[in-house]
C-alpha positions as CSV (number, residue, x, y, z in Angstrom):
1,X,325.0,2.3,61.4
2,X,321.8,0.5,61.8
3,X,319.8,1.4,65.4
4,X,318.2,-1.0,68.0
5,X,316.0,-0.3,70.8
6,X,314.2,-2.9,72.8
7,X,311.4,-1.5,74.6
8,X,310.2,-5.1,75.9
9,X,311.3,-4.4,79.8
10,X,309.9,-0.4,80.1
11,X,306.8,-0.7,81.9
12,X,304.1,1.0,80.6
13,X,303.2,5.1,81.3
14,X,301.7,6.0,84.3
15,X,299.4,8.2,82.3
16,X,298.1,5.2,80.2
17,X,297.7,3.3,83.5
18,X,295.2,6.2,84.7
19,X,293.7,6.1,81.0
20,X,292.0,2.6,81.9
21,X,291.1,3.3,84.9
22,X,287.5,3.3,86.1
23,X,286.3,6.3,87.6
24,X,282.6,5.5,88.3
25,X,283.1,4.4,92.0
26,X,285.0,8.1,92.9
27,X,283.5,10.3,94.9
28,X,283.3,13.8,93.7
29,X,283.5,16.7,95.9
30,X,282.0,20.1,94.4
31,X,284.4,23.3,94.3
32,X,283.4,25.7,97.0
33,X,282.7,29.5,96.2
34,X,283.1,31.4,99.9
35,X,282.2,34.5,97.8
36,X,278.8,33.1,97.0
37,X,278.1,31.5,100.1
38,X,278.5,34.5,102.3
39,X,275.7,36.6,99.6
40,X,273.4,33.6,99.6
41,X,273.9,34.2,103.6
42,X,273.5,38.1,103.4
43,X,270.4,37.5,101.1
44,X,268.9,35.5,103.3
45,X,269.1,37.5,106.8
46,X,268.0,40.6,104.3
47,X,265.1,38.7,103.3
48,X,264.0,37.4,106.9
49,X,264.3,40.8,108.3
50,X,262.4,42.1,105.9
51,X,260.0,39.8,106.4
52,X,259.8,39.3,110.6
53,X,259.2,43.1,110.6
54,X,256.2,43.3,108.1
55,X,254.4,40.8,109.7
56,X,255.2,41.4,113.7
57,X,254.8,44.9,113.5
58,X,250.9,45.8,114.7
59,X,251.2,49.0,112.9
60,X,250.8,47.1,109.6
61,X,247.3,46.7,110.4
62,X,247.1,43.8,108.7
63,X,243.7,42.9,110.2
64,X,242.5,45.7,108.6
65,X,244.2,44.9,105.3
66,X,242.2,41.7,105.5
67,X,239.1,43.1,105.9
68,X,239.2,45.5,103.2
69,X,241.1,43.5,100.8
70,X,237.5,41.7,99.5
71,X,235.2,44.5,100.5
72,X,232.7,45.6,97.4
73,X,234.5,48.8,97.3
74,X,237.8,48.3,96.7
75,X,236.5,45.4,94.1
76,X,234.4,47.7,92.1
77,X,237.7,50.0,92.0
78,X,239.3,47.4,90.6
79,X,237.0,46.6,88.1
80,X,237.1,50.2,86.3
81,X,241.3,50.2,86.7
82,X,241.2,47.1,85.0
83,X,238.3,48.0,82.6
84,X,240.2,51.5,82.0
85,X,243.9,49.5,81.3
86,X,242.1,47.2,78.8
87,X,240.1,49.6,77.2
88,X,243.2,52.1,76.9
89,X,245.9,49.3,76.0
90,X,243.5,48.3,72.8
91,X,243.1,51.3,71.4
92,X,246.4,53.1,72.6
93,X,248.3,49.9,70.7
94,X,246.0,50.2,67.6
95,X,246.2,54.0,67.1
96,X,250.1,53.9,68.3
97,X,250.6,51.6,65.5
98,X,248.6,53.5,63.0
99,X,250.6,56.8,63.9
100,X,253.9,54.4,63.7
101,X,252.9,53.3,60.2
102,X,252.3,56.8,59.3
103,X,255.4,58.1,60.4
104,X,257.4,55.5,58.3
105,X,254.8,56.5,55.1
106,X,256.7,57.8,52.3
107,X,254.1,61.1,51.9
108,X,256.2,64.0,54.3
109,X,252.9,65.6,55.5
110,X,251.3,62.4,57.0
111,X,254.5,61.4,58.3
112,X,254.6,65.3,59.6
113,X,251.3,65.0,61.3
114,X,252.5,61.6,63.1
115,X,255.2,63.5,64.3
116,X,253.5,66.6,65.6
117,X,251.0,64.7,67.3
118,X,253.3,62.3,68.8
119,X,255.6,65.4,70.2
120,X,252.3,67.0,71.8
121,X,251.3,64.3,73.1
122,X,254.4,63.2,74.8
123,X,254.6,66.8,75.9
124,X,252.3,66.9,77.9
125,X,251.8,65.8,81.5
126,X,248.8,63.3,82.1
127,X,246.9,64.8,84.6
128,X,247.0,67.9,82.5
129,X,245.5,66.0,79.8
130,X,242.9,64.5,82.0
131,X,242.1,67.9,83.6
132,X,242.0,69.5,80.2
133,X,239.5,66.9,78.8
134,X,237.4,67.1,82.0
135,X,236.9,70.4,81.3
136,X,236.3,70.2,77.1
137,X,232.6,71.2,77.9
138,X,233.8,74.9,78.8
139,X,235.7,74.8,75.2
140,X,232.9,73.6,73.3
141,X,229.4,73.7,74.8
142,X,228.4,70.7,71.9
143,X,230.0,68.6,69.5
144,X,228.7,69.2,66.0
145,X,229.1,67.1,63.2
146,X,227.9,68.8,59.9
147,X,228.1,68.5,56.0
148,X,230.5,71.4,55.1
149,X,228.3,74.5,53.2
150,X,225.0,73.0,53.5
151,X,223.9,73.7,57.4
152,X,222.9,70.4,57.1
153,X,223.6,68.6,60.9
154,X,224.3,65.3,61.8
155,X,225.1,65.0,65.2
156,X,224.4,67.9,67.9
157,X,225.2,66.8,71.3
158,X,226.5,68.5,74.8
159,X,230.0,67.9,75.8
160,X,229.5,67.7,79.2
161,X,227.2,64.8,79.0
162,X,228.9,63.0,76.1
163,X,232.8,63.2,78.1
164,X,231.6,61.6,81.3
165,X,234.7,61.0,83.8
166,X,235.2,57.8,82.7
167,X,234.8,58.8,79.0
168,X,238.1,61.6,79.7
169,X,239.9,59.2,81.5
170,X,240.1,56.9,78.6
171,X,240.2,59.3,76.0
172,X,243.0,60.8,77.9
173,X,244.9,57.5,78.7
174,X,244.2,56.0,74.9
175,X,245.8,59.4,73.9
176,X,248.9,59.0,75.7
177,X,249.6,55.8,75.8
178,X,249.3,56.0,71.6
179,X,252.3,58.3,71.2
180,X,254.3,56.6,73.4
181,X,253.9,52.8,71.9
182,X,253.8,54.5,68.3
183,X,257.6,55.4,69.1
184,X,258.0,51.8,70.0
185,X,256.8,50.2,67.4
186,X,258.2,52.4,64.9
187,X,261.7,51.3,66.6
188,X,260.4,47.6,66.4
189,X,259.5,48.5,62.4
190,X,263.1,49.7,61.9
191,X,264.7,46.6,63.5
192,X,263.4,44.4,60.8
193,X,266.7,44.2,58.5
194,X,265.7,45.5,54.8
195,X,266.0,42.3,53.4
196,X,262.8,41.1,54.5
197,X,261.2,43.7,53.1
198,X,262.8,43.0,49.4
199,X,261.9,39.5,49.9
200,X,258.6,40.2,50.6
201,X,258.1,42.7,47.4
202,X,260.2,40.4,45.4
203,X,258.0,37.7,46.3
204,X,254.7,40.2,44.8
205,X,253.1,39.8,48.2
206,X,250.3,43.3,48.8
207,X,251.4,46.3,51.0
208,X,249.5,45.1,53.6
209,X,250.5,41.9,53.9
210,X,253.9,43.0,53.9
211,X,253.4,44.8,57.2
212,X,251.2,42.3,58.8
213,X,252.8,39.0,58.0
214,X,256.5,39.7,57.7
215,X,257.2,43.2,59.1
216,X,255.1,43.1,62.5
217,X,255.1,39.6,63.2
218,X,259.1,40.4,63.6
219,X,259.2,43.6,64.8
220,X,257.0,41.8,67.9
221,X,260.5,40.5,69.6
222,X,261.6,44.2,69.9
223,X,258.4,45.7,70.8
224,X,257.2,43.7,73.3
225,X,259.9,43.9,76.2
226,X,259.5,47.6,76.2
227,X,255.9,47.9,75.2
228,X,254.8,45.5,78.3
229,X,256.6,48.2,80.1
230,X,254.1,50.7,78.7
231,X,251.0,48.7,79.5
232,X,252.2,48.1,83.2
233,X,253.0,51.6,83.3
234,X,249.2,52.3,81.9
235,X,248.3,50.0,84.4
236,X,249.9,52.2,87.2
237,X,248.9,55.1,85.7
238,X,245.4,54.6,85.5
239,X,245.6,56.2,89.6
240,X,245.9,59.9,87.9
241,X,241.9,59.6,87.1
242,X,241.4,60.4,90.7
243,X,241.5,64.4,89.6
244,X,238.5,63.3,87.7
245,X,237.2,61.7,91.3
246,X,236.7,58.3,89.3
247,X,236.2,55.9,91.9
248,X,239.1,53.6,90.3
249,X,241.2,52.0,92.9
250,X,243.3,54.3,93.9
251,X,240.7,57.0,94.1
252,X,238.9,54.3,96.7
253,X,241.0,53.5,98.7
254,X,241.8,57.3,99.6
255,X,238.1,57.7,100.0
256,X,238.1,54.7,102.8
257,X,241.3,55.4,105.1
258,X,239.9,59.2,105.1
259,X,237.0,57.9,106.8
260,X,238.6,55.4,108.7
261,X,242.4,56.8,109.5
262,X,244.0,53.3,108.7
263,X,245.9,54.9,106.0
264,X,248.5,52.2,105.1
265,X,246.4,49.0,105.4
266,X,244.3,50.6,102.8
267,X,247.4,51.9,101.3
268,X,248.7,48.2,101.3
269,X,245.1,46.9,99.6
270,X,246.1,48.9,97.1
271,X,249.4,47.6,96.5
272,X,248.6,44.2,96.6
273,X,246.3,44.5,93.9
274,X,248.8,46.6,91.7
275,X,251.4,43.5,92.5
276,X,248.9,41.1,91.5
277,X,248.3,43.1,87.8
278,X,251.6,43.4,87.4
279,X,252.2,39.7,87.8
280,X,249.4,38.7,85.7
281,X,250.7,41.0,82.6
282,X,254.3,39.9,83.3
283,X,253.2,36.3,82.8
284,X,251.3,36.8,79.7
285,X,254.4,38.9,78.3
286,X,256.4,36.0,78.7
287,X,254.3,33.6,76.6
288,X,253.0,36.3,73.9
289,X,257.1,36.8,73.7
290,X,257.5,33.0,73.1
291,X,255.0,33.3,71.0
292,X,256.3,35.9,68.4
293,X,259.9,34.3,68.9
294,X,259.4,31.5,66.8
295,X,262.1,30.4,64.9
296,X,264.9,32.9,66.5
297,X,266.9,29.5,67.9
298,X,268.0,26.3,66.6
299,X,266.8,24.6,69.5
300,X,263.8,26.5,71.4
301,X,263.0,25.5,75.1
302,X,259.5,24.3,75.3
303,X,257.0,26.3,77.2
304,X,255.9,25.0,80.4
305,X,253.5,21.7,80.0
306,X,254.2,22.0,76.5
307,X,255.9,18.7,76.0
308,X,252.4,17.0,78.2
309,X,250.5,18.4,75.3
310,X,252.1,18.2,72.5
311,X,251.6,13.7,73.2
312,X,248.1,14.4,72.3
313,X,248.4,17.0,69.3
314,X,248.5,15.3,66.0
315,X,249.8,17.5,62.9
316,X,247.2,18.1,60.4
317,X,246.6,15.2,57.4
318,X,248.7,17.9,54.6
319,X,251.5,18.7,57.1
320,X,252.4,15.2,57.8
321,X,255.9,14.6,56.4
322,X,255.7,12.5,52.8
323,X,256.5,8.7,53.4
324,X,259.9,7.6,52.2
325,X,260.0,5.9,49.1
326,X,256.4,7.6,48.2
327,X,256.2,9.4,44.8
328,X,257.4,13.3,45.6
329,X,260.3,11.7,47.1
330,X,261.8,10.4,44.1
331,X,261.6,13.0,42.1
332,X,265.0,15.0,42.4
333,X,265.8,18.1,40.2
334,X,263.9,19.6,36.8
335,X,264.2,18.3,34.3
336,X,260.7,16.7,34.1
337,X,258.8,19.5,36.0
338,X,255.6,20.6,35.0
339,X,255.5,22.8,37.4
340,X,258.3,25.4,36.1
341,X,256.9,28.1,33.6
342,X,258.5,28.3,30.1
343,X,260.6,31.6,30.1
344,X,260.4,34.9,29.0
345,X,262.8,37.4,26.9
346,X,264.4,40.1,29.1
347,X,265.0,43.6,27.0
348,X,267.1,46.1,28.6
349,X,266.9,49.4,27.2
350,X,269.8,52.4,28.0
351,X,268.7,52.3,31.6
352,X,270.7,54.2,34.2
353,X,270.8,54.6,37.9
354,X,272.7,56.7,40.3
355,X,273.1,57.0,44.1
356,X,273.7,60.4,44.9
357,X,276.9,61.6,43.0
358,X,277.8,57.8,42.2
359,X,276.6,56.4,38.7
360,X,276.2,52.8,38.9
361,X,274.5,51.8,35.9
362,X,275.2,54.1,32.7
363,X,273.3,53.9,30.0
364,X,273.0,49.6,29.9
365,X,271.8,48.0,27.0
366,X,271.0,44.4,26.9
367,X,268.7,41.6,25.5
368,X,268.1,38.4,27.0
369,X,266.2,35.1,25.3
370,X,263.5,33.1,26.1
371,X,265.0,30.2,28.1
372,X,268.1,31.9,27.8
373,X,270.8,31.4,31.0
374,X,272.9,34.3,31.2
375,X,275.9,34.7,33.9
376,X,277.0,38.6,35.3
377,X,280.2,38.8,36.1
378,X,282.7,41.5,36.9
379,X,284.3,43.2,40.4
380,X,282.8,44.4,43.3
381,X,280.8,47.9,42.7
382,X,280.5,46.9,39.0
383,X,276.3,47.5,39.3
384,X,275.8,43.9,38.7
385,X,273.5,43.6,41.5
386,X,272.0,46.8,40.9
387,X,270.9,45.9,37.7
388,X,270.0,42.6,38.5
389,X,267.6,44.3,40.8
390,X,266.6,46.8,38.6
391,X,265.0,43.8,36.3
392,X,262.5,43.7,38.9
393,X,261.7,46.7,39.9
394,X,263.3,46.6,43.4
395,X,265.6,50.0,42.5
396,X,263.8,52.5,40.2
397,X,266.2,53.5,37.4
398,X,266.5,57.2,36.6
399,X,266.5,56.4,33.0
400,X,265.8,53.5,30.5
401,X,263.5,50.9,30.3
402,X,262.9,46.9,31.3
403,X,260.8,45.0,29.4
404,X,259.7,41.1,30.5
405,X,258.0,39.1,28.0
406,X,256.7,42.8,26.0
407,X,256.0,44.0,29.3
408,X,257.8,47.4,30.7
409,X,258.2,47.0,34.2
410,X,256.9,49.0,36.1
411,X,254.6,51.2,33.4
412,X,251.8,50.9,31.6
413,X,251.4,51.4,27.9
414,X,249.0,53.5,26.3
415,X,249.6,54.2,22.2
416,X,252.6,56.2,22.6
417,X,252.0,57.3,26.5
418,X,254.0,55.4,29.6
419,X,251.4,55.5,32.6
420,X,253.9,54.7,36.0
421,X,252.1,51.7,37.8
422,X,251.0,51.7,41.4
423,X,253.0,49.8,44.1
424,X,250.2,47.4,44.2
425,X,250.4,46.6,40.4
426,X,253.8,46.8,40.4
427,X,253.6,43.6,43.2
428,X,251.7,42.2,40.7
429,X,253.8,41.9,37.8
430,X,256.8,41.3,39.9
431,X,255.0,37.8,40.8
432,X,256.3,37.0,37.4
433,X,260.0,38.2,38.4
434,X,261.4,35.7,40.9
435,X,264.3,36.5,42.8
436,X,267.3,34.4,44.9
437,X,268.8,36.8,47.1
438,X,272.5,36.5,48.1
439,X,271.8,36.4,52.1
440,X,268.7,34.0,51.4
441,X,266.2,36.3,53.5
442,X,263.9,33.5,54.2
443,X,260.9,34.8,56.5
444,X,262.6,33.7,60.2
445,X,259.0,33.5,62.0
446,X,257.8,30.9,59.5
447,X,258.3,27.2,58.7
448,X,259.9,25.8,55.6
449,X,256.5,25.5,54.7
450,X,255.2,28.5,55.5
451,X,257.5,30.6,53.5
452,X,256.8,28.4,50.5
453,X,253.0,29.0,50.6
454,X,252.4,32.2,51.4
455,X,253.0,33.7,48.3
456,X,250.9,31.6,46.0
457,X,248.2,31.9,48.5
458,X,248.5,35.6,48.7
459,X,249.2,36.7,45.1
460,X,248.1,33.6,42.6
461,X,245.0,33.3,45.1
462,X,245.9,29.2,44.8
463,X,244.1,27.1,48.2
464,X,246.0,26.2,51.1
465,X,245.7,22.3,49.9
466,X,247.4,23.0,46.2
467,X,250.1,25.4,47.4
468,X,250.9,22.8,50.0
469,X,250.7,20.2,47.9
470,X,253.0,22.3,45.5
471,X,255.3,23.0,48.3
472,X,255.9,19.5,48.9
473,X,256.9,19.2,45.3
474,X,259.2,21.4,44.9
475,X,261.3,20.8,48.4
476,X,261.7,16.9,47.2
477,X,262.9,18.2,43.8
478,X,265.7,20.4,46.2
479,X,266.1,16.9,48.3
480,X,264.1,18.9,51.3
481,X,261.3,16.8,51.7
482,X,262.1,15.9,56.0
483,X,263.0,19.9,56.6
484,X,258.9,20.7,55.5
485,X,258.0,22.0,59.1
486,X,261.9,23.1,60.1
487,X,262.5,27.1,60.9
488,X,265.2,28.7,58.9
489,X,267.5,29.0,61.9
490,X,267.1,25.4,61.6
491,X,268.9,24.8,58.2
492,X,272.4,25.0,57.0
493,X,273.2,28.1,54.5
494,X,272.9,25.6,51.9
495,X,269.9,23.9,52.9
496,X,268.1,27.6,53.6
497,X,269.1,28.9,50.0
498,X,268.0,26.1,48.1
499,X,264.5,26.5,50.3
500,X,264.9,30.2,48.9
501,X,264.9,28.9,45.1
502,X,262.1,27.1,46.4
503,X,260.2,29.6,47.2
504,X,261.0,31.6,44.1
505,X,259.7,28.9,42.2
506,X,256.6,28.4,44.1
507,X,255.4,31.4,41.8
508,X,256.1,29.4,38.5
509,X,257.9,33.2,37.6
510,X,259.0,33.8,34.1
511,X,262.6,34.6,35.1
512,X,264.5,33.9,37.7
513,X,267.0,36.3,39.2
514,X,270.0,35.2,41.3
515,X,271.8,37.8,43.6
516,X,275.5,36.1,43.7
517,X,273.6,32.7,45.5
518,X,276.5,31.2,46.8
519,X,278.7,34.0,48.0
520,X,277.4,33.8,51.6
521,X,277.8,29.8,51.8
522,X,281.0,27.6,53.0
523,X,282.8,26.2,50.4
524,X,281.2,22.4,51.2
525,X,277.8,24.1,50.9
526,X,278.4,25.7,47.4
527,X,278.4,22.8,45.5
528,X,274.6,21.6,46.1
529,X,273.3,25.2,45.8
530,X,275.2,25.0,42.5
531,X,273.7,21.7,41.7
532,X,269.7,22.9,42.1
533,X,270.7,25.3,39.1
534,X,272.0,23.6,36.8
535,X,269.1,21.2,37.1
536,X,267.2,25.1,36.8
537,X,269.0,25.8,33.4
538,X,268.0,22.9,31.6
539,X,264.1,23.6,31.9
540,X,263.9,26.7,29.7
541,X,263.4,29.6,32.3
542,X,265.2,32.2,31.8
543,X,267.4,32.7,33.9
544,X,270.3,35.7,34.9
545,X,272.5,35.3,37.1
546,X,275.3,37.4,38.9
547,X,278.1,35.4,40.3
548,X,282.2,35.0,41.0
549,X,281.9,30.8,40.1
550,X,283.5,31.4,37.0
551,X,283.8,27.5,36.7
552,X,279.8,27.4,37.1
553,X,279.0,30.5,34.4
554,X,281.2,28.3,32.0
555,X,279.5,25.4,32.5
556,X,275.7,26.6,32.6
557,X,275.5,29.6,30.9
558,X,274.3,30.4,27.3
559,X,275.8,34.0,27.3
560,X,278.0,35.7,29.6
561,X,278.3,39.6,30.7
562,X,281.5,41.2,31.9
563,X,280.8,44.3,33.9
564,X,282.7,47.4,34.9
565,X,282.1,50.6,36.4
566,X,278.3,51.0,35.3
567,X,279.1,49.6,32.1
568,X,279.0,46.5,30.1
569,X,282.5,45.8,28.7
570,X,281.9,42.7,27.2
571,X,278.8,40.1,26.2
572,X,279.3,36.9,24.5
573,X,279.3,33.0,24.6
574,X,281.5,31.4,27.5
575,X,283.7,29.8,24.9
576,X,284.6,32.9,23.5
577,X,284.5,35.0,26.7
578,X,286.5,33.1,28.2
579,X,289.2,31.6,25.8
580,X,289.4,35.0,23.4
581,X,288.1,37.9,25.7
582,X,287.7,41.1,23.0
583,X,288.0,44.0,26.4
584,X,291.3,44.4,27.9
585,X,289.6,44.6,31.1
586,X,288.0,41.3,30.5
587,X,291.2,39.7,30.1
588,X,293.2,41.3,33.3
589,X,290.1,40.2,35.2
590,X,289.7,36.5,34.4
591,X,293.8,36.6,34.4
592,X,293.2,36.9,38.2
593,X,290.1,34.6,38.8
594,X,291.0,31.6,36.6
């Protein structure tokens, strides 16, 4: 039976009416919030109440308050509490960070002695520090500085007229203010995620650029909030000299309302300067935290004015995005790159690693090509990564040996003596390792750019103009070219790992280690990740890569590893691995994955 319906005389929906309605001409009346109304009220009376009995009350002396507020006094009192919070906040921040550094060293008795001082120090009260250094001279009548055995004497001098007042107030005041901000910057040093710090070793960059340019630089967002608190409290605390009777300006302002009685106008003086300190180093806390927290959101609100100025900033000539259409543009991929390094052969030799009771690597044995691309696969806690890493030197095998190119990582050879190599040298060979780690850890606090230079300017020594010029290169080979000046944050997982291989590259390593690349991106995102390496394989690095895109290892790579357990089950052509697996264990796993 066939079914009819006319729907020519319903009148349209009321609701579609409303759809084409215009609503521009309404008026729109807020929702009201009694709740917030009635505090805004009760703030308000507070705040008049407050402020109608400060200033009508004759008792405030505020006539007085003006008076002194100027006076040469109280100025030069201010002078030396500001000269003592400037003086103490320099050198309590350099030594705190030393002692900080120290107590994350690897050697236990400097990391001992960081410790013990920073528990004495925070042990004991200020003004007992002050008093005690006031009084050094009845301790030790000289300071004597001598060449040990020979009565030979350097310096000779009394104590008393060497630790002056002023001299034990900021002695005292450096000291404790240094074991309190060591604490916080170790804290800020521990924040850092441990990635960072592989990138930056994997990357070959020195010790000490480590900790300057990646480590502190990030560890800033967590110490500043809390060390500011330490300066203010410096600031504050600078009033305890007055046991010393150093006319600071506390200690002044007691001297003038015992003369005069007016003891809270002068009281008041005092406070008024404190609050105007305080809101000086507030201000600068807020644009030294801007500062350091570059590249920690997609979309940063400017500072204040910064939009006026930035109309009249123009980037430098070599940061200036490439023009579209221009030469570097074009050039997509690898294939015609003569700026990737021919490989190198990778010789594993019975190397073994454990954590604690766990053996992860047992006894691996494995030899790798020049040019060669080989894929790692196998289940989760297999050691694939670990001995991905242990190629370069990021874990330290118990046993065994890794050799790059004839090289052993991480010794030195001498006839038929091993000599182990120093961090520093160890940086240095690594230069020639590259590595793509699995959560990208791109450096957060720098530019696309940024990341990309820093290590050819730091360990190949190349000039800012060439590794720029590099840099340019190799993000329009990785179709990057407009993301040049972007911030990690900035980037898609995809976009921020292929600026990772990137910055691997910027080395011109000798092989090229990939920590599973894809595993933390989307499934859209894998596919040009994917892409950059295959364009990779054709050039003749050598390449080794651990990974679950069975599809990919088929495709790309020369010889493929099956892991289990510590061990390597099984190593052979795709074809062959794949098709006829020898291992049991091979079998049951690619059953599941293919």
């Amino acid at each position: 039976m066939a079914l009819t319906t006319d729907f020519a005389g319903i009148e349209p929906s009321r609701g579609a009416a409303e759809h084409s309605q215009d609503y521009s001409r309404y008026r729109i009346i807020p929702a009201r919030h009694p709740g917030r109304l009635v505090g805004t009220v009760f703030a308000g009376l507070v705040i008049a109440a407050v402020l109608y009995s400060t200033f009508t009350n004759p008792r405030w002396g505020w006539n007085v308050f003006a008076e002194w507020f100027f006076a040469e006094p109280v100025l030069a009192g201010l002078g030396r509490t500001l000269l003592l919070t400037a003086l103490a906040t320099v050198s309590g921040s350099v030594l705190g960070t030393a002692l900080a550094l120290a107590r994350v060293s690897k050697s236990p008795l400097l990391s001992g002695l960081s410790w013990g001082y920073v528990w004495l120090l925070r042990s004991i009260p200020l003004i007992v520090l002050l008093l005690v250094l006031n009084n050094l001279g009845y301790l030790y009548e000289t300071i004597r500085i001598a060449v040990p055995f020979t009565g030979l004497v350097l310096v000779d001098y009394p104590t008393v007229q060497l630790l002056t007042p002023f001299a034990a107030a900021f002695l005292g005041l450096t000291l404790n203010q240094s074991a309190f901000f060591s604490e916080i910057v170790r804290g800020g040093i521990l924040s850092v995620d441990q990635g960072q710090l592989e990138a930056a070793a994997a990357l070959g960059l020195p010790r000490r650029r480590q900790v300057f340019r990646i480590v502190l630089p990030q560890a800033m967002r967590s110490i500043l909030p809390t060390g500011f608190n330490e300066i203010i409290g410096l600031a504050k605390s600078t009033s305890m000299v007055y046991v010393l009777a150093l006319p600071e300006l506390f200690y002044t302002v007691q001297v003038i309302y015992r003369r005069n009685l007016e003891v809270i106008p002068l009281l008041m003086v005092a406070t008024a300067w404190y609050l105007v300190i305080m809101t000086v180093l507030s201000i600068a806390q807020y644009y030294i935290e801007r500062y350091f927290s570059r590249g920690a959101v997609r979309n940063p609100v400017p500072l204040p004015f910064q939009s006026f100025f930035n109309r009249f900033r123009q980037p430098p000539p070599l940061l200036q995005p490439a023009a579209t259409g221009s030469r570097a543009v074009r050039k997509i991929g690898f294939r015609d790159a003569p700026l990737v390094r021919a490989g190198a052969p990778v010789r594993i030799h019975g190397i073994s690693k454990s954590f604690g009771a766990l053996k992860v690597l047992d006894a691996i044995d494995l030899t790798l090509p020049a040019g060669s691309v080989t894929a790692i696969l196998g289940p989760s806690g297999s050691g694939k990564s670990t001995l991905l890493r242990a190629i370069n030197h990021l874990e330290r095998v118990d046993s065994g040996f890794i050799s790059v190119d004839g090289d052993l990582v991480g010794y030195r050879q001498n006839g038929e003596t091993l000599y182990e190599l120093k961090e520093k040298d160890i940086l240095k060979r690594r230069a020639d390792i590259g590595m793509v780690f699995q959560n990208f850890n791109l450096f957060p606090h720098l530019t696309v750019l940024e990341n990309l230079i820093e290590a050819p300017m730091q360990v190949r020594g190349t000039d800012r103009a060439a590794a720029v010029e590099l840099a340019r290169e190799l993000l329009a080979r990785v179709g990057l070219t407009d993301k040049i000046d972007a911030y990690p944050r900035q980037l898609s997982g995809g976009q921020q790992q292929r600026v990772a291989i990137a910055r691997a590259l910027a080395l011109k390593p000798k092989v090229l280690l990939f920590d599973e690349p894809t595993s933390a991106l989307d499934p859209e995102l894998v596919g040009e990740v994917l892409d950059v390496i295959k364009e990779l394989a054709r050039t003749g690095t050598t390449l080794v890569i651990v990974t679950h895109e069975v599809g990919f290892a088929r495709e790309v790579a020369d010889t493929v590893v099956f892991m289990e357990g510590g061990h390597i089950l099984e190593v052979g052509p795709p074809a062959r691995v794949f098709n006829q697996p020898n291992h049991p264990r091979t079998r049951e796993f690619l059953a599941k994955v293919l």
